[in-house]
C-alpha positions in Angstrom: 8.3 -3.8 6.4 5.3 -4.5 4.6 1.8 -3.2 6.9 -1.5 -5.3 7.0 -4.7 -4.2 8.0 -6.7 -6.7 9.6 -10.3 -6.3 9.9 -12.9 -8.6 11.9 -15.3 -8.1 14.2 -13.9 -11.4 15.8 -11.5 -10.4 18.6 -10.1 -13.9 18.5 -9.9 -14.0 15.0 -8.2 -10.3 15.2 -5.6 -11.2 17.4 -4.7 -14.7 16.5 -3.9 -13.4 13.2 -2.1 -10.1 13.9 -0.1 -12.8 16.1 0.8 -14.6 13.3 1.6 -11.9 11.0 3.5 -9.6 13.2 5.8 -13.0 14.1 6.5 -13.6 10.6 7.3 -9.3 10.4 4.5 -7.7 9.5 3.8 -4.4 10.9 -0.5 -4.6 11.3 -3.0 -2.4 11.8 -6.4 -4.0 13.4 -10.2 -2.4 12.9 -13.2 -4.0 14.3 -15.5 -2.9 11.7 -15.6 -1.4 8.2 -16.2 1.9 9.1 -13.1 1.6 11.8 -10.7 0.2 9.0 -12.0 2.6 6.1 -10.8 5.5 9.1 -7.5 3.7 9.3 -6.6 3.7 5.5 -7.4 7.5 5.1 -4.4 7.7 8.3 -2.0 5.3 7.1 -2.4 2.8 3.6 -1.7 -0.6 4.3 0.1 -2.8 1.4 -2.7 -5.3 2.1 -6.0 -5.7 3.6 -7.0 -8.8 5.3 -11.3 -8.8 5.4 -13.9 -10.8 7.2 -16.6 -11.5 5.1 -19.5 -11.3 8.2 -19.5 -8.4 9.7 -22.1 -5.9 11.3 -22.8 -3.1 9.4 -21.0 -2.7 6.1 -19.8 -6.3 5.3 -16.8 -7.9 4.3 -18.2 -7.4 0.6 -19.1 -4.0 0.5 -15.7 -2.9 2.0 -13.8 -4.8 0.1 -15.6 -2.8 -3.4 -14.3 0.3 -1.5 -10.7 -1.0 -0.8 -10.0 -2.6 -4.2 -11.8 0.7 -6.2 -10.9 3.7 -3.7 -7.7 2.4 -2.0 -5.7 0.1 -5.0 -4.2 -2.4 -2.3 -4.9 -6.2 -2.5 -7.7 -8.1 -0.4 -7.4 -11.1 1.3 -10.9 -12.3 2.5 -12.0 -14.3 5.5 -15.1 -16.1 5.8 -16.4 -19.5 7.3 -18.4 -19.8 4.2 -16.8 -22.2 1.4 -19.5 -22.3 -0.9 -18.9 -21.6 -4.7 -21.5 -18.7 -5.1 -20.0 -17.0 -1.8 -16.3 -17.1 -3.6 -17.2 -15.8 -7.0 -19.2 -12.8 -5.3 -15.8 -12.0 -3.0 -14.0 -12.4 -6.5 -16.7 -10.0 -8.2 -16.2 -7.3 -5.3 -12.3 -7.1 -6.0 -11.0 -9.7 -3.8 -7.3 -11.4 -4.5 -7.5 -14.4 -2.7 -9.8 -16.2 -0.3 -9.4 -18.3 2.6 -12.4 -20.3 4.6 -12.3 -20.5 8.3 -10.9 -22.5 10.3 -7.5 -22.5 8.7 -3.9 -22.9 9.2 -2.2 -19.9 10.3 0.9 -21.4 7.7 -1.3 -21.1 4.8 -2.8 -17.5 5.6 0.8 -17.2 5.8 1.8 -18.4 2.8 -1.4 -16.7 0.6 -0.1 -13.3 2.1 3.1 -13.5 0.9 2.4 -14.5 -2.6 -0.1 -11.6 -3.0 2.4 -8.6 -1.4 4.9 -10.4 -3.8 2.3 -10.0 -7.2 1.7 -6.6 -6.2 5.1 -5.2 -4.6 5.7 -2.4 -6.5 8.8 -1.5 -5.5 10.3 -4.4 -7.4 7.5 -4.0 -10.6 8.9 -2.4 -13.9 6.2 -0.4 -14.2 3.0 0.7 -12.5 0.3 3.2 -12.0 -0.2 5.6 -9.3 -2.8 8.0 -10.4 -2.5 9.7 -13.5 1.0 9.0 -13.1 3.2 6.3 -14.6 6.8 5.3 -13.7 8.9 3.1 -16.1 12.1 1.6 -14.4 13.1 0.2 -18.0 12.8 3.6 -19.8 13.5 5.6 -16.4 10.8 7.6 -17.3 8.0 9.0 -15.7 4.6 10.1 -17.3 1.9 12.3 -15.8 -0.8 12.4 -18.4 0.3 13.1 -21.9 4.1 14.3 -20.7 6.8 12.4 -20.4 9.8 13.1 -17.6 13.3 12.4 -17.8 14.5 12.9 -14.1 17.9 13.1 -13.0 18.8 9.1 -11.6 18.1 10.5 -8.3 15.1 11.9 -8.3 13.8 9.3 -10.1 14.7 6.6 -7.8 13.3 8.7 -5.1 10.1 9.3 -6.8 9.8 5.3 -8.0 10.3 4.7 -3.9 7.7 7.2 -2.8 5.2 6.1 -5.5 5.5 2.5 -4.6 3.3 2.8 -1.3 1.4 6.4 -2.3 -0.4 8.1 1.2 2.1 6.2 2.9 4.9 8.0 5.1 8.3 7.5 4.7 10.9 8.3 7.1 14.0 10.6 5.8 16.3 8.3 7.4 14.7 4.9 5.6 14.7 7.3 2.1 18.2 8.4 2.7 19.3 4.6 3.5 17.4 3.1 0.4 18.6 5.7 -2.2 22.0 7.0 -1.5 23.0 3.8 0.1 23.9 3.0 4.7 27.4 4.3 3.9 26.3 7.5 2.3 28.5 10.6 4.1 27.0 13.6 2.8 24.0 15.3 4.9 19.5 15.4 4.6 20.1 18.1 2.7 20.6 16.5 -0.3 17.2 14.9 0.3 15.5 18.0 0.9 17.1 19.9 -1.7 15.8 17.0 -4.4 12.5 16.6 -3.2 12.4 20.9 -3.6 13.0 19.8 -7.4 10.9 17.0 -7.4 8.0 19.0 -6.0 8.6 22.0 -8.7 8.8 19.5 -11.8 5.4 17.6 -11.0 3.6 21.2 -10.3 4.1 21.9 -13.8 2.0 19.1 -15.0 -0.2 17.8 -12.1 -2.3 19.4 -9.6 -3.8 15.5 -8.1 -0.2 14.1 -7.2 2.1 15.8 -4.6 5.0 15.0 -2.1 3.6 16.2 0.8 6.3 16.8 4.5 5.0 14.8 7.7 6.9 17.4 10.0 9.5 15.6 12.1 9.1 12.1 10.2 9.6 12.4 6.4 7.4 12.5 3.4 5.1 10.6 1.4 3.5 11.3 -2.1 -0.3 11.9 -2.0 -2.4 10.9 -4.6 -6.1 12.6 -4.6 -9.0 11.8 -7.1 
């Protein structure tokens, strides 16, 4: 389930689009203000951000420089302004798309969806996470100037973690997704190839790390 962070300092606005998106399955996070949503990314990264552009405080600008430089997730802007100069400086701070108030909840809709499905990594050949960089064509991963060949396995669990870095997975959604809903063996195997994981990328990165959210799962950190 893909998780959306909505920030505006519009309750209406807040809740007439987490509506919307949590109907069409989207699990979303709210925040008020900049400062509130900037809080909420540090506890949980969504897979997109969806920004008002008028907003006490930081504004809808400002945040979303921070977002697209600090956080690497898309931004979908908000704004009852439709003028040219407005759009090219949302464009200029890092924003994806842009869409002018009042507007169909279909179409916010729609825009969504075609930016989680530009930037879904999970389904990407390749893509960055750090200084790290996993090819599913070569099945190799490279941190810096060395190159990994990881058993399928650990690769495939690596490739999952890195697709939504700072985000926790549970064991039992990991388990399901790599070794399949039918797999009989036990979390050990999990635990016993995320040991290894964790001892191979020590060797050649101290910014990258699979870190254990006790009693939930893991979830790959990426500092710097």
């Amino acid at each position: 389930m893909n998780v959306v962070l909505v920030v505006d300092d519009d309750a209406h606005i807040l809740k007439l689009v987490s509506i919307h998106l949590r109907q069409a399955g989207y699990q979303v996070i709210q925040a008020d203000c900049a400062e509130q949503a900037l809080r909420q990314m540090d506890e949980q990264l969504p897979d997109l951000a969806i920004v008002d552009v008028m907003m006490p405080g930081m504004n809808g600008y400002e945040l979303t420089k921070v977002i697209s430089e600090d956080y690497d997730i898309p931004v979908l802007m908000l704004t009852a302004k439709g003028e040219l100069e407005d759009k090219a400086q949302g464009f200029l701070a890092g924003t994806d798309d842009y869409v002018v108030k009042p507007f169909e909840p279909k179409e916010l809709l729609f825009r969504v969806a075609a930016i989680l499905r530009r930037y879904d990594k999970k389904n990407q050949m390749q893509f960055h996470v750090g200084e790290m960089t996993i090819d599913r064509n070569r099945f190799e991963v490279v941190i810096g100037t060395h190159t990994l060949m990881l058993p399928l396995k650990e690769f495939e669990l690596l490739a999952l973690l890195a697709s939504r870095p700072n985000q926790v997975f549970t064991r039992t959604a990991i388990m399901e997704q790599i070794w399949g809903y039918d797999y009989e063996g036990d979390e050990q195997t999990l635990t016993t190839h995320i040991k290894r994981l964790r001892e191979r990328m020590n060797k050649y990165t101290q910014y990258i790390a699979i870190k254990t959210v006790r009693g939930v799962g893991y979830k790959l950190e990426v500092q710097g």
